[in-house]
Structures are given as structure tokens and as C-alpha cells.
C-alpha positions, 0 to 999 in steps of 0.5 A, a space after each residue: 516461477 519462484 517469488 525471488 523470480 518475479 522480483 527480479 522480473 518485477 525490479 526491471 519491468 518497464 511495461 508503464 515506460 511510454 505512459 511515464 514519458 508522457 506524463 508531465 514528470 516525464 520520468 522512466 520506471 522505478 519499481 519500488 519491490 518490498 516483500 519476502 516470502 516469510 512476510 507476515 503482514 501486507 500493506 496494500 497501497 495505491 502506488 509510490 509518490 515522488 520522494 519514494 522513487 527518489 528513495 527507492 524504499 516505500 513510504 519514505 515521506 510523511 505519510 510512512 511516518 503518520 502509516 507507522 504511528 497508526 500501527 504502532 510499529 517503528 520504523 526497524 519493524 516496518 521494513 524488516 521484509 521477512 515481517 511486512 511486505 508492501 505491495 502497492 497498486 502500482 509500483 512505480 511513481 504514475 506521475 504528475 500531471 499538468 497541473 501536479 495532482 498525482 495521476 492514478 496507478 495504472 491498472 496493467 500493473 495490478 493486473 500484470 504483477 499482483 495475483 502472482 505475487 500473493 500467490 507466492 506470500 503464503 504467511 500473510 495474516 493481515 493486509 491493510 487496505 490503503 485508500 480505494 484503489 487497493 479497497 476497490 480491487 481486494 473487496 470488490 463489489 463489497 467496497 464503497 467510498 472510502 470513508 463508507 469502507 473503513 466505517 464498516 472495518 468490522 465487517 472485514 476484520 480481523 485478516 483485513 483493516 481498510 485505512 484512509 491514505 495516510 497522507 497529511 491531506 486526509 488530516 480534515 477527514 480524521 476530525 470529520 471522523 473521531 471513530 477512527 482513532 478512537 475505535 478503529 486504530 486501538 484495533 489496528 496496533 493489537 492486530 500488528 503486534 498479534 500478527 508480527 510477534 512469532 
């Protein structure tokens, strides 16, 4: 199966259709589908929020702006599919439930979608890990807690950098963190630019 195949497949999945109607938002699937098989770079995240399955384009919110300033890219860059693909843990929006805290990508879906498309991304010369669902499934046993795997982005380093959701929640742990930005980020901007510019 070709890549442009299994985005076209992947754009009218609706394995998650029941799972959605159940949940409190009640929404129906949306895959969000960002890649090309040039794609030099993989952004590995956990899954679309509510504005991106508005928007149908990832990280539209302000957790893309704070994703885009990490990696000192703009935003013409970012979503140039030829250069950065983005392959989350789920691709559609999971949902809010009763008390509006997001619900967790389901895992069908990693499971359904995510080797065959990496198997046809053969360029990729770094991923970034986003949060411990993506941490979780592409370093295995070797992934902690979330802070505990990004303190230890050498060990993985200089084809995998795994972040903290950007998300302006994770604004405390940045300062509980100043190794982050001071030692971590630089790293992150040169390994972008090295992998991006041919």
C-alpha cells in the first residue's frame, strides 16, 4: 500500500466513530492527516485538541505557537508537508469527558495506523516525542515519567528529543525546570535547522 493510499484510507477512518458518540462532546471522527513521504522530521504528539478538529490543520492553538518557538521555526516551515510530518497517537480529537478534561488517545488507533505510516516516512531524521503516550510507545521500556525522559534527552539524542506537551498548563514545570530552556531547547533549534535545511 502506497502512503498516499493509507492517507486516503486514514482521512475516512471512523474505527473511534462509537467511542466518540459516547463521549460528552459527542463528536464524530475528524482525522487530522499531516505528512508526505519527503518529510524530513516527525512530530510525535498525543492527539488533536478541540480547535484543531475545528481547523482540521495540527497544532493550530497555542500550544503550536509555544511547539514552533521551541523549535525555532516559523510557521510556512512547520507545515510545509514535504519537510515536517505530524503523526500524533491519535488522530482525531478523543473528546472531553463529563467534567471537560481531555480524554486519552485511544490506542486502536496507534495500533491500526502508526507502523504502516512510518514504514512509508523513510527521510525522518528526527522525531520529537510530545508528552508520554508518544515517549511511552516509541522508547518502550526505556520511558519514565515524563519529566524523568526529557532529563535524560541525551541518552536519546540526536535522532530522538522528547518534550513536555507544549501546552500553556506545562508553563509551572518549565520554571520547576530551567535545564529545559537553558540546555535542552538550544539543542532542539540546531537539530531543526540541521535536519530541515537540504
Amino acid at each position: 500500500m502506497t502512503l498516499a493510499s493509507l492517507s486516503n484510507d486514514l482521512t475516512s477512518c471512523e474505527i473511534c466513530k462509537d467511542r466518540f458518540a459516547a463521549t460528552h462532546t459527542a463528536h464524530a471522527p475528524r482525522p487530522v492527516v499531516w505528512f508526505q513521504k519527503p518529510a524530513r522530521l516527525l512530530i510525535a504528539g498525543q492527539a488533536p485538541g478541540a480547535r484543531v478538529h475545528e481547523s482540521g490543520q495540527p497544532f493550530t492553538d497555542p500550544s503550536g505557537d509555544r511547539l514552533r518557538d521551541w523549535m525555532g521555526i516559523n510557521s510556512t516551515t512547520f507545515y510545509d508537508q514535504s519537510r515536517v510530518a505530524i503523526l500524533p497517537m491519535a488522530f482525531c480529537f478523543p473528546g472531553y469527558n463529563a467534567k471537560g478534561a481531555d480524554l486519552p488517545p485511544p490506542p486502536v488507533c496507534a495500533k491500526t495506523w502508526r507502523a504502516p505510516i512510518l514504514d512509508k516516512l523513510p527521510n525522518i531524521g528526527l522525531t520529537l516525542l510530545i508528552g508520554g503516550y508518544a515517549q511511552k510507545y516509541h522508547l518502550g521500556k526505556s520511558a519514565g515519567t515524563v519529566t524523568d525522559t526529557v532529563a535524560q534527552w541525551r541518552d536519546h539524542a540526536p535522532s530522538i528529543i522528547p518534550l513536555p506537551h507544549p501546552s500553556w498548563r506545562n508553563t509551572g514545570w518549565i520554571k520547576r525546570n530551567p535545564w529545559f530552556e537553558t540546555e535542552l531547547l538550544p539543542v532542539l533549534k540546531s537539530r531543526v535547522k540541521e535536519v530541515l535545511v537540504p
